[in-house]
MINU-346542 format. One record per residue (C-alpha): x, y, z; chain; residue number from 0. Coordinates in steps of 0.001 Angstrom, whole numbers. Last residue first. Layout:
<nodes>
    east   north      up c   k
       X       Y       Z A NUM
...
</nodes>
This chain:
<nodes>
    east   north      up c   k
   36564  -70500  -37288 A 604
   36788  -68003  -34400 A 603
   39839  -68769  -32440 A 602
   39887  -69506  -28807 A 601
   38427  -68240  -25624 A 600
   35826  -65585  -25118 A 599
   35579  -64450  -28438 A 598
   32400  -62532  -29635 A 597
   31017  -63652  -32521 A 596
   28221  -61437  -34119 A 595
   25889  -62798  -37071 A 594
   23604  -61345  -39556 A 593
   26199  -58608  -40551 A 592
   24991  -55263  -41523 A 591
   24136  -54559  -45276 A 590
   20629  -53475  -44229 A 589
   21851  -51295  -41940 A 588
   21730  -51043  -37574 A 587
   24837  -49489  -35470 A 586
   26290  -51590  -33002 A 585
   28303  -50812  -29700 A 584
   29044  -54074  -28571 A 583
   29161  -54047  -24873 A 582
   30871  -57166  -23824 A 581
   31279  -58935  -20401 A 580
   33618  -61595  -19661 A 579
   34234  -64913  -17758 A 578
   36195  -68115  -17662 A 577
   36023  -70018  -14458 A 576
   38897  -72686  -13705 A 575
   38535  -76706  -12148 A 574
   40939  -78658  -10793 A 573
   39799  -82347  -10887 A 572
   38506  -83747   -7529 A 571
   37738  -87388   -8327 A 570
   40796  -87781  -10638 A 569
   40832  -90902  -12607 A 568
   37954  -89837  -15486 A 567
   40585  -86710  -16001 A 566
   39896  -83776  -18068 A 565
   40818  -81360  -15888 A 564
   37610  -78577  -15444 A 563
   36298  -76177  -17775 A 562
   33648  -73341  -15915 A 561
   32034  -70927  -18502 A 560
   30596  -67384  -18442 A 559
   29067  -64657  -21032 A 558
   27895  -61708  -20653 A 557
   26787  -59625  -22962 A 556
   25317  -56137  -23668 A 555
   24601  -55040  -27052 A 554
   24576  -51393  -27060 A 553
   22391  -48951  -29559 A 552
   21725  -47745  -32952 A 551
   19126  -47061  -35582 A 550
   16538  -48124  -33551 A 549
   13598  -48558  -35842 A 548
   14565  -51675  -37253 A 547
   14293  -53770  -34178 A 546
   16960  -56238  -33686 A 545
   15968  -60283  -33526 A 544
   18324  -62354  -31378 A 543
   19260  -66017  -32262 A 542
   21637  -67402  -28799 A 541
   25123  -69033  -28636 A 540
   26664  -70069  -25587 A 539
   24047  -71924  -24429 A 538
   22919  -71813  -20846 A 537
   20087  -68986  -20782 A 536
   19813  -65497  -19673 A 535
   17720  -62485  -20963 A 534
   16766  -61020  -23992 A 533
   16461  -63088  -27129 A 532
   13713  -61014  -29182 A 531
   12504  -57199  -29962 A 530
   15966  -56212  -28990 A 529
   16585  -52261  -29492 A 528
   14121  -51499  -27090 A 527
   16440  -52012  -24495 A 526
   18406  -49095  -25301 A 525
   20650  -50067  -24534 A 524
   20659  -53492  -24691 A 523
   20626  -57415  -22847 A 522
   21739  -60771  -23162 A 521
   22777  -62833  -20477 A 520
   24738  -65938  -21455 A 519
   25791  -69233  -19166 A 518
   28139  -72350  -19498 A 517
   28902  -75271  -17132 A 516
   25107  -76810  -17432 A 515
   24333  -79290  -14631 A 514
   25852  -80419  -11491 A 513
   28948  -82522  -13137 A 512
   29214  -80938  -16147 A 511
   32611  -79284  -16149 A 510
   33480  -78195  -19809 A 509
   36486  -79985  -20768 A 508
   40062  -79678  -20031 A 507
   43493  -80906  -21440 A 506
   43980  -78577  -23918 A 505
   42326  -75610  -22893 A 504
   38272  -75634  -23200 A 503
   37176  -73438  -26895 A 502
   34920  -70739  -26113 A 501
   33117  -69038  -28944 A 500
   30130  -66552  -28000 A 499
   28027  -66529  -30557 A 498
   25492  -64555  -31335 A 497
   22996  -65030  -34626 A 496
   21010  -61829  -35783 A 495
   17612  -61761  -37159 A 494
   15865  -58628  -37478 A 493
   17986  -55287  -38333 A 492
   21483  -55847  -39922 A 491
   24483  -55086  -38290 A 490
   27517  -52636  -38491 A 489
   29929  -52829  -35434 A 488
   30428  -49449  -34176 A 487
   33898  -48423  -33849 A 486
   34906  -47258  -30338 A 485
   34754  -43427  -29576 A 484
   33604  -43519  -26189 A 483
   31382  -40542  -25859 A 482
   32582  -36698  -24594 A 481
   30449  -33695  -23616 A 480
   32261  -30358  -22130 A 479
   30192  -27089  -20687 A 478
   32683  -24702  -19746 A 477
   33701  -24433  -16210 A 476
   31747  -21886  -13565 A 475
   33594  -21974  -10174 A 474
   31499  -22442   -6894 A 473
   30608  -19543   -5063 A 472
   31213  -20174   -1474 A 471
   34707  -21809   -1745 A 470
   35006  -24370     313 A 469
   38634  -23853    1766 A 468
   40797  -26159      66 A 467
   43730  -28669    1389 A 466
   45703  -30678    -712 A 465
   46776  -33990      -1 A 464
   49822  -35602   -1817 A 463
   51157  -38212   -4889 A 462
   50036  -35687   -7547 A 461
   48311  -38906   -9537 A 460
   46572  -39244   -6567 A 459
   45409  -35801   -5578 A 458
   43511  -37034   -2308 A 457
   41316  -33881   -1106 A 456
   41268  -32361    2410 A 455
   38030  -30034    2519 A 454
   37985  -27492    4889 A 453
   35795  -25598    7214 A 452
   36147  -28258    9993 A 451
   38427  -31121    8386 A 450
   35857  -32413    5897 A 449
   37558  -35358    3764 A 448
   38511  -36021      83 A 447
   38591  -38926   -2573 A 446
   40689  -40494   -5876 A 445
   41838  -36478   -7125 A 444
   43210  -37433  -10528 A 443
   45181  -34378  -10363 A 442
   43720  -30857   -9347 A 441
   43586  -28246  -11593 A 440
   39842  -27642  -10898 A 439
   38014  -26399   -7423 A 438
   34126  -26527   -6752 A 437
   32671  -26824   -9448 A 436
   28835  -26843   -9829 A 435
   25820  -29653   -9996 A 434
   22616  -28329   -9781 A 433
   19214  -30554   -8701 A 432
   18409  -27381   -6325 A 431
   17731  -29428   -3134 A 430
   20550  -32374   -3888 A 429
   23301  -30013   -4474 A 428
   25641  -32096   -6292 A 427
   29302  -30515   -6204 A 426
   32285  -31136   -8176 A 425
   36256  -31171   -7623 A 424
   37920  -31420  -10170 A 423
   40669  -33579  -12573 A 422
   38371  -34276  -15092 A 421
   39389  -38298  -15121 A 420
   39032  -37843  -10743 A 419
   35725  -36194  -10316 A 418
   36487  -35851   -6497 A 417
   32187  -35381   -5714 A 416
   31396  -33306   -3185 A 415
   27987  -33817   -1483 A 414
   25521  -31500    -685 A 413
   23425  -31492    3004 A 412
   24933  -28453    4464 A 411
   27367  -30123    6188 A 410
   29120  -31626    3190 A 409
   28863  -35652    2152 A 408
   31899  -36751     264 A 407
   32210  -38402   -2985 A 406
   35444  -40591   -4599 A 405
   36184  -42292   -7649 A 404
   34555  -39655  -10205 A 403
   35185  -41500  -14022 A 402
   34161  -38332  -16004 A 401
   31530  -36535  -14729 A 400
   28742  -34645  -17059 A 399
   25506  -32396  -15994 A 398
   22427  -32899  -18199 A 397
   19662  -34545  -15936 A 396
   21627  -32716  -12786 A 395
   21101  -29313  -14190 A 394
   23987  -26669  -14578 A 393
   27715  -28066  -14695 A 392
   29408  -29774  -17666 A 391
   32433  -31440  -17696 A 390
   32178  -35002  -19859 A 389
   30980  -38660  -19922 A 388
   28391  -40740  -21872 A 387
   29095  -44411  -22707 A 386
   28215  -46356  -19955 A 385
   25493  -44719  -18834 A 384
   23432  -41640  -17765 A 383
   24873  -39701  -15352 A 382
   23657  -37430  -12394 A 381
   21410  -38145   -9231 A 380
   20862  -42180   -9687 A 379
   18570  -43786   -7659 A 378
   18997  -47055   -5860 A 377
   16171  -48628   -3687 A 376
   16701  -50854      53 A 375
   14950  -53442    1507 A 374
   11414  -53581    4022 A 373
   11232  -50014    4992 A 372
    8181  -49783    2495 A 371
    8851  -46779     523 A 370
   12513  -48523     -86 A 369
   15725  -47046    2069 A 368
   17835  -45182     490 A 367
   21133  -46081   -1345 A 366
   22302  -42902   -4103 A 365
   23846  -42541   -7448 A 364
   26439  -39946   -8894 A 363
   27376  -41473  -12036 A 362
   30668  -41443  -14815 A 361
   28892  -45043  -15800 A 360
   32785  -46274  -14892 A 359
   32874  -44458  -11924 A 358
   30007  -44745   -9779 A 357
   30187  -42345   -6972 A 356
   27917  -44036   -4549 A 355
   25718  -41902   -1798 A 354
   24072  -43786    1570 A 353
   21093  -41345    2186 A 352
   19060  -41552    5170 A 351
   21542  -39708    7272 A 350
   25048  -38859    4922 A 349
   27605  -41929    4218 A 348
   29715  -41530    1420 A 347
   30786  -44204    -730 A 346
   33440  -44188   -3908 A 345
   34593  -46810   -5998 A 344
   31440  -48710   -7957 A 343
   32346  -50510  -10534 A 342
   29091  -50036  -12804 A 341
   26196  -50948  -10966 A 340
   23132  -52159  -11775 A 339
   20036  -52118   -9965 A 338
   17591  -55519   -9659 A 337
   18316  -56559   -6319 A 336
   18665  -52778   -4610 A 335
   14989  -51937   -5839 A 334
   15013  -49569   -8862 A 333
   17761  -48039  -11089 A 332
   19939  -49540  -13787 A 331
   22967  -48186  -15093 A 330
   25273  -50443  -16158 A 329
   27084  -53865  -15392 A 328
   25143  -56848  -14395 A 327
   26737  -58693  -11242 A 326
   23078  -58193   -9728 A 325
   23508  -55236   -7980 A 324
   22797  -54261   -3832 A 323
   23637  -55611    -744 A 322
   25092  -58469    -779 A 321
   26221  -60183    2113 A 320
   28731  -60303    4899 A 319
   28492  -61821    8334 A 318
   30249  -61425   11675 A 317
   27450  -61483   13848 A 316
   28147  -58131   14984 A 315
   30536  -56880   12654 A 314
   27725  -56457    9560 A 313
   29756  -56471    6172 A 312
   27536  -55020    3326 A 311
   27842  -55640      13 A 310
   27520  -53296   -3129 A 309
   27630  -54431   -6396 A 308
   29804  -54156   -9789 A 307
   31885  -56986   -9324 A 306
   35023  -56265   -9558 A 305
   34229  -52499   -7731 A 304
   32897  -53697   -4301 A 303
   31857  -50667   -2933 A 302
   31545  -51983     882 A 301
   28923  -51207    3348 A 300
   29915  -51565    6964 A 299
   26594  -52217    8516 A 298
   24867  -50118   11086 A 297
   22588  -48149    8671 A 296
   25785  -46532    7383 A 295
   29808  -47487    8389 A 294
   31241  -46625    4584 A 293
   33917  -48729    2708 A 292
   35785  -48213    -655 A 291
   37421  -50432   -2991 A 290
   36434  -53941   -2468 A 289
   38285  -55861   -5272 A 288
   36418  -58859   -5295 A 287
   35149  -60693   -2147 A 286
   35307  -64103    -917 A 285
   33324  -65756    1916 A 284
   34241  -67496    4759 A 283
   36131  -64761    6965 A 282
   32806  -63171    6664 A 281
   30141  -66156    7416 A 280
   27803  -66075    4847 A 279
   26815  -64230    1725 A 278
   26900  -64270   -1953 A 277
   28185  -67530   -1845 A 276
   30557  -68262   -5671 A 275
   28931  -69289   -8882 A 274
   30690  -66441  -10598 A 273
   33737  -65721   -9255 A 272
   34802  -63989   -6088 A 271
   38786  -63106   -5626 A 270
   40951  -65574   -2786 A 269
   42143  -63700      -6 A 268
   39512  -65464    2187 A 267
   37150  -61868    2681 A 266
   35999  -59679    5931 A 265
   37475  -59044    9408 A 264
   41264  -59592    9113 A 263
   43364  -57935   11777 A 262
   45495  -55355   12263 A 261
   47011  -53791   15942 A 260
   48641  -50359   16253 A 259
   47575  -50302   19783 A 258
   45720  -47320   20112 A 257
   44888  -46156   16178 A 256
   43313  -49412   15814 A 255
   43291  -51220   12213 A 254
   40950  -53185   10845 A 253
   41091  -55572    7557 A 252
   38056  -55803    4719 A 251
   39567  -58594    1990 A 250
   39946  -58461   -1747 A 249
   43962  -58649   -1451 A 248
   43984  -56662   -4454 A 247
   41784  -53782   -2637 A 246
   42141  -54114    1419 A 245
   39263  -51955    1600 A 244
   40103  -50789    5245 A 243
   37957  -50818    8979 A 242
   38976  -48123   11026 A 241
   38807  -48856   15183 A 240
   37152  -46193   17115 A 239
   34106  -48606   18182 A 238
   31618  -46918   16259 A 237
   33953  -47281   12676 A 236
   36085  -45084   11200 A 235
   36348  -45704    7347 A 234
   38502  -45942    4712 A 233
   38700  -47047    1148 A 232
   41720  -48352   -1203 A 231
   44235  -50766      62 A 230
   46277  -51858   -2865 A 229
   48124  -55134   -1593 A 228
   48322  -54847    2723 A 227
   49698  -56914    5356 A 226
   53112  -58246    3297 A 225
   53114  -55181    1212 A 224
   53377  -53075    4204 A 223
   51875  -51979    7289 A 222
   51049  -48780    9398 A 221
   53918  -45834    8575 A 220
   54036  -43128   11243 A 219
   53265  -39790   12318 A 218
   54769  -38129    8701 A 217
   54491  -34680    7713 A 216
   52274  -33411    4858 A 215
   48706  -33507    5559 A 214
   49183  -30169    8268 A 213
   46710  -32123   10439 A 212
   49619  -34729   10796 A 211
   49844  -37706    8725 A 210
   48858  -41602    9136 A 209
   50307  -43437    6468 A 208
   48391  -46774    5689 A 207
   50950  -49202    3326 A 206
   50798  -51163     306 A 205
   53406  -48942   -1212 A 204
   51049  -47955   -4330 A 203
   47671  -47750   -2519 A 202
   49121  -45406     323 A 201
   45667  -45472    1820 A 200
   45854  -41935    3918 A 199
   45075  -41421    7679 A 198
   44683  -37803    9273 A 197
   45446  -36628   12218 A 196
   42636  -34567   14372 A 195
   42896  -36890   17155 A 194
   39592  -38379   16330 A 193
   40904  -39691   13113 A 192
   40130  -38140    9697 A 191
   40147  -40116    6469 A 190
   41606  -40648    3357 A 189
   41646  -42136     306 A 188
   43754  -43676   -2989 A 187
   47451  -42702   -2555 A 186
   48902  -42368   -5563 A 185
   52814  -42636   -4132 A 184
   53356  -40850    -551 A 183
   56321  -39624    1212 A 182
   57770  -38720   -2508 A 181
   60946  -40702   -4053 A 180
   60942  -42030   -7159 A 179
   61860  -45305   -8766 A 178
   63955  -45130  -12057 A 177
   61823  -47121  -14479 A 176
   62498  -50966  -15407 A 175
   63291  -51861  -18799 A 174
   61271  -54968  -20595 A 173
   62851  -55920  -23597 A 172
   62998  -59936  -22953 A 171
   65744  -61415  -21182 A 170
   66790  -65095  -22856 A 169
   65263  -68062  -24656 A 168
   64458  -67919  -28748 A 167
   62376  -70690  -29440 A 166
   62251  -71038  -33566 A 165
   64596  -74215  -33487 A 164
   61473  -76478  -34334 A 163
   61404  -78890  -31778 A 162
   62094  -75313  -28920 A 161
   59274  -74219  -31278 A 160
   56959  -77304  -29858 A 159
   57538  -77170  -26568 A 158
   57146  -73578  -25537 A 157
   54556  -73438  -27961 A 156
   52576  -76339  -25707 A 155
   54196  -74632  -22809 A 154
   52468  -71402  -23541 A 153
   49002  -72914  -24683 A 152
   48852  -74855  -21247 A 151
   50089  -71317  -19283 A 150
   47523  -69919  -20833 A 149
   44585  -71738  -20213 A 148
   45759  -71361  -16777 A 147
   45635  -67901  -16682 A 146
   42549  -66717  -18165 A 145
   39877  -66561  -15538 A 144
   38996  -62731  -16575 A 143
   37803  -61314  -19607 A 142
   38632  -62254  -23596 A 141
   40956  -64724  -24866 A 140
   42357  -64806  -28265 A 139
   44350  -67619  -29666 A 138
   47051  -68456  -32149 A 137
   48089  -65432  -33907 A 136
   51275  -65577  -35747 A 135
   54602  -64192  -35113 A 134
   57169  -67083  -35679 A 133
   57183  -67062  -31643 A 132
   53615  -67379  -31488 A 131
   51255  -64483  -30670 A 130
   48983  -64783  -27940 A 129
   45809  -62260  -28211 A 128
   44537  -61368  -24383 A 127
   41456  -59167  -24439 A 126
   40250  -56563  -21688 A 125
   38845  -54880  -22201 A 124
   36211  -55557  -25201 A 123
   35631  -55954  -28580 A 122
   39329  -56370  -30481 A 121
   39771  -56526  -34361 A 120
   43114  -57106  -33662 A 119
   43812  -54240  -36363 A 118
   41366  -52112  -34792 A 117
   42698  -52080  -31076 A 116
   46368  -51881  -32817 A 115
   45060  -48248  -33926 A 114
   43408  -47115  -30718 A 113
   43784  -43550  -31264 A 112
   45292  -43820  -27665 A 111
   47678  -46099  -28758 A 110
   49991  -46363  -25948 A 109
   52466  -49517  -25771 A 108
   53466  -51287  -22999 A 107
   56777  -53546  -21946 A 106
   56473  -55484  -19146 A 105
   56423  -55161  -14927 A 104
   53249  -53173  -14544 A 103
   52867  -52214  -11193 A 102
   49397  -50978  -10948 A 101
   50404  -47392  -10206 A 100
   54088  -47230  -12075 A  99
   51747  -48117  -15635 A  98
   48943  -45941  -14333 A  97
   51159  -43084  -13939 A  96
   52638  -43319  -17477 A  95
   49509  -43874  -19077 A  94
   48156  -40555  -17541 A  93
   51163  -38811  -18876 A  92
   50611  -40068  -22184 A  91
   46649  -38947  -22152 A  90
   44448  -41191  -23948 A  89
   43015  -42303  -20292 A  88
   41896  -38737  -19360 A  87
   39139  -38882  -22772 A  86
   37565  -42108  -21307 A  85
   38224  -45833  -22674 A  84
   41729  -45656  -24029 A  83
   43438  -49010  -25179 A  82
   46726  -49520  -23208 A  81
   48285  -52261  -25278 A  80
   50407  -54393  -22925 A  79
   53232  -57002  -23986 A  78
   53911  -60237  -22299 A  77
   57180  -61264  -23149 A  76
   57526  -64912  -22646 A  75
   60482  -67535  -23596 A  74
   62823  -66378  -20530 A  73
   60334  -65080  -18221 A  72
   57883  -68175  -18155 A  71
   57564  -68538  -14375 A  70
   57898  -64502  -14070 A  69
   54995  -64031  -16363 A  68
   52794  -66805  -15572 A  67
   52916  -65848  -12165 A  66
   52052  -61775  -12929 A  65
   49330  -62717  -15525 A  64
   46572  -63326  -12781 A  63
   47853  -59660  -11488 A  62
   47107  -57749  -15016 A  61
   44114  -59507  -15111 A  60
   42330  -58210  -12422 A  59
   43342  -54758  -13039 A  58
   42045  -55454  -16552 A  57
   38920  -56526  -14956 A  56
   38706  -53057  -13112 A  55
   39210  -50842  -15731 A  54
   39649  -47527  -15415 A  53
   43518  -48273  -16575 A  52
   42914  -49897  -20226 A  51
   43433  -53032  -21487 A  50
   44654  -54831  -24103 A  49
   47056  -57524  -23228 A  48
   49310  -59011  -26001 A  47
   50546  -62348  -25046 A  46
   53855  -62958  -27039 A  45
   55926  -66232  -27259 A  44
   58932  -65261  -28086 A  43
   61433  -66145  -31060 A  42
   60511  -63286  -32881 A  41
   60211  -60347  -30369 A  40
   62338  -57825  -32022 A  39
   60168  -58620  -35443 A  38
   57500  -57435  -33188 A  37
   58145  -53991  -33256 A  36
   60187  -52322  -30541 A  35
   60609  -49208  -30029 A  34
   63729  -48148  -27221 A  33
   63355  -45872  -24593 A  32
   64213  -48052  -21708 A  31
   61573  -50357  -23171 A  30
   59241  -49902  -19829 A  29
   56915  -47476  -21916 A  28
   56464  -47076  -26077 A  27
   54806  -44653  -28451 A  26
   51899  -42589  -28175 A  25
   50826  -42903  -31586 A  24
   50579  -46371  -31279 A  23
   51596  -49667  -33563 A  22
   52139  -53107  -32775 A  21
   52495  -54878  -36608 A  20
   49175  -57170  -37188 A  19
   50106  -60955  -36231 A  18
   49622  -63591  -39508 A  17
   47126  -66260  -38984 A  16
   47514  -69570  -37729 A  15
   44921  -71856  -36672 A  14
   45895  -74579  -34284 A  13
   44978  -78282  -35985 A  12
   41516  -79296  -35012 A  11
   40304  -79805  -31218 A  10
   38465  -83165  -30364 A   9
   35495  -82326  -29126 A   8
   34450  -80656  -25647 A   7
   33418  -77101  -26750 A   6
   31551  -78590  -29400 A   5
   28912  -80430  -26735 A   4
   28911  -77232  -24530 A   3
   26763  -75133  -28040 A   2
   29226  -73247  -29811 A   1
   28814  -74172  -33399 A   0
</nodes>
């Protein structure tokens, strides 16, 4: 069962089952060169992280680990399985950039054929498997919120191996890479000022850079890691001040060109969770890994990636709400409170039309205003889910993008999308419906800016800007079609049982105070493939029936619960959200399985 009253009952001895050997065709990183298999980390206690760089809960993750990993450095070695999503991601080279981008201080291990994926038997990114120091599996956790479960489980192992003699303290394996020197290090965008300079988001040095017209020499350096963490978008507001999507700090800050001067506009520091305002005063309210801004319909409208939304920050009453998305992630068009999104990164702002790349449905979409005036509508231009990416021009309905981060509204009414996992630079042409290519060979290009005639592009992973003249034919590339290749889970058709299992950490219990602590949204693609059980409720289980005619689809579901110190003498008890999303690709035969667990926090019994 996994209904709230089981979650709370006494828990039964820790299973134990025997760790699968680490294995992936692209071999190791941040070893110093060295292999390591997981004899060499007997002794430990091992978290293995799956994830994979597009995604933006991983990201989260891989900085609610970073505490736990330095407090516990001597018995822990956290140890990263990069688990390719998108076609770009199973490159080596690609691993090796994202592992310097996001800062990744441990060990990691590329299996782009995702070969340790399968032996975990994992479901989603990204999923946390902890591995105890005699090398069996004791828990899996999947999604965000993680962290302090873990450090309970950790010090429980801690505790009892140290009893057993099987603790082994001391440096773990991780080797640190020889830094490099470049004036910039993946920056993310950029923007023009009114004196013709231009000013870059130096994501990886947590710094602003503001260059010359030239894009390679230096004005000056704005900031550092103790003002910024990530910064991301850009944009130049009315007043001549730039507002910046200060990323991992999940806050909106200004800067002024005149005086030099920062300040704080938008977010608490602290990352939104489920259950949290969705609007309100701006230094009040939290936001989640805004990652690009855009000054349109006088608001400051903010792509906030971790949550799949938009929001919009208004500076004259100081407010911020949301704009657009439901929390749901896909593709879903209609009036702004129903769409979904899926982690939105790029905005570009052009008359009526407020554009979105949206990178993890590979999408061009667009913000207009609805037939009424009254609220807003989202349409989508090109893509078609979460699934379905590529290089192929011609059509709109059938063009491909992989991952774009970045789009840019031209003069002659187009916009240019920086596709960044295809490494070009693509054009929508909104009065023809064609999509074309502008310019390949670049690398992971993250956004771009008009500069008269020109068009100044971010190559991220190429740590500069690189300026193009817009070509007036557009180059012709090869059609190209790719799907996630991620095993389908075989089902039966009609009745199927999910459960979500979530087991509270030691110590905790579900947190019932005001009402149910747990919640589920069910939904497919195609959504005809549930005839039954769509929709939200509180348990964390829920009977679906699958229709027999669709041969195969998506399962998608969330799933979300709040455990709080178990302490009748503590009025305020300290209280952590768990969250995740799935989407089970499933394929339907009669000698499927008639139920589906999805871990969220535990072991499946």
């Amino acid at each position: 069962m996994n209904d709230s009253a089981s979650a709370s009952a006494p828990k039964p001895r820790r299973a134990r089952v025997r760790a699968p050997e680490l294995v992936g065709k692209g071999g190791w990183l941040n070893t110093g060169g060295r292999d390591l298999t997981l004899a060499d980390l007997r002794g430990k206690c091992v978290i293995v992280d799956f994830w994979t760089f597009c995604c933006i809960n991983c990201l989260h993750v891989l900085d609610e680990l970073r505490e736990l990993e330095e407090k516990h450095r001597d018995t822990v070695v956290i140890v990263g399985v990069h688990s390719p999503k998108f076609v770009h991601e199973a490159e080596h080279d690609a691993v090796v950039d994202a592992v310097e981008r996001y800062g990744v201080h441990h060990p990691v291990l590329d299996d782009p054929e995702l070969t340790t994926w399968k032996q975990y038997a994992v479901r989603a990114w990204p999923t946390l498997t902890v591995i105890d120091p005699e090398g069996y599996v004791v828990a899996q956790h999947s999604g965000e919120g993680h962290a302090h479960a873990l450090e309970v489980l950790v010090t429980e192992l801690e505790a009892e191996h140290a009893a057993k003699g099987t603790l082994r303290r001391g440096d773990g394996p991780y080797v640190a890479p020889e830094p490099v020197a470049t004036d910039l290090r993946f920056p993310g965008k950029a923007l023009r000022l009114p004196s013709g300079n231009l000013l870059v988001s130096d994501s990886t040095r947590h710094q602003l850079v503001e260059m010359e017209p030239d894009g390679e020499t230096v004005v000056r350096r704005i900031g550092g890691p103790g003002d910024f963490n990530e910064p991301q978008g850009l944009a130049l507001l009315p007043d001549g001040t730039v507002v910046v999507a200060d990323t991992v700090n999940h806050r909106l800050r200004t800067f002024d060109p005149a005086s030099g001067a920062l300040e704080t506009v938008a977010g608490t520091g602290r990352q939104w969770w489920q259950g949290s305002a969705t609007s309100g005063p701006a230094l009040g309210t939290d936001l989640s890994s805004p990652w690009d801004v855009a000054w349109w319909d006088g608001r400051v409208w903010i792509a906030m990636a971790g949550v799949h939304q938009l929001w919009a920050y208004d500076p004259a009453d100081g407010t911020v709400a949301v704009a657009a998305g439901t929390t749901n992630e896909g593709l879903v068009d209609g009036p702004a409170e129903e769409a979904w999104f899926a982690q939105p990164s790029g905005l570009a702002a052009a008359g009526d039309r407020l554009w979105v790349a949206d990178s993890e449905t590979s999408a061009l979409r667009w913000v207009e205003r609805s037939a009424d005036g009254a609220g807003y509508a989202v349409r989508t231009a090109v893509g078609t889910g979460l699934f379905d990416f590529g290089h192929r021009d011609g059509a709109a309905e059938q063009a491909l993008l992989q991952h774009p981060l970045g789009v840019t509204a031209l003069p002659d009414g187009s916009v240019a999308v920086s596709d960044t996992y295809n490494h070009a630079l693509r054009r929508f042409d909104p009065a023809t419906g064609e999509v074309t290519t502008l310019a390949t060979d670049l690398r992971e290009p993250s956004g771009a800016v008009l500069d008269g005639g020109e068009i100044v592009v971010v190559e991220s992973a190429r740590h500069r800007l690189t300026r193009l003249r817009l070509p007036e034919d557009a180059v012709r590339v090869e059609g190209a079609a790719h799907r996630t290749q991620r095993p389908a889970t075989d089902v039966a058709p009609g009745p199927l049982r999910l459960d979500v299992v979530f087991s509270a950490p030691a110590g905790q219990k579900l947190d019932e105070r005001y009402g149910p602590s747990t919640r589920l949204l069910v939904g497919a693609t195609p959504p005809e493939l549930l005839l039954e059980g769509e929709g939200k409720g509180t348990d964390l289980f829920r009977d679906v029936v699958l229709n027999g005619d669709v041969g195969a689809g998506v399962l998608h579901v969330s799933a979300m619960a709040a455990s709080c110190d178990d302490d009748p003498d503590n009025e305020f008890p300290a209280c952590h959200v768990h969250q995740q999303d799935w989407g089970v690709p499933v394929r339907l035969t009669p000698e499927g399985d008639t139920r589906l667990a999805l871990v969220l926090a535990g072991m499946d019994a």
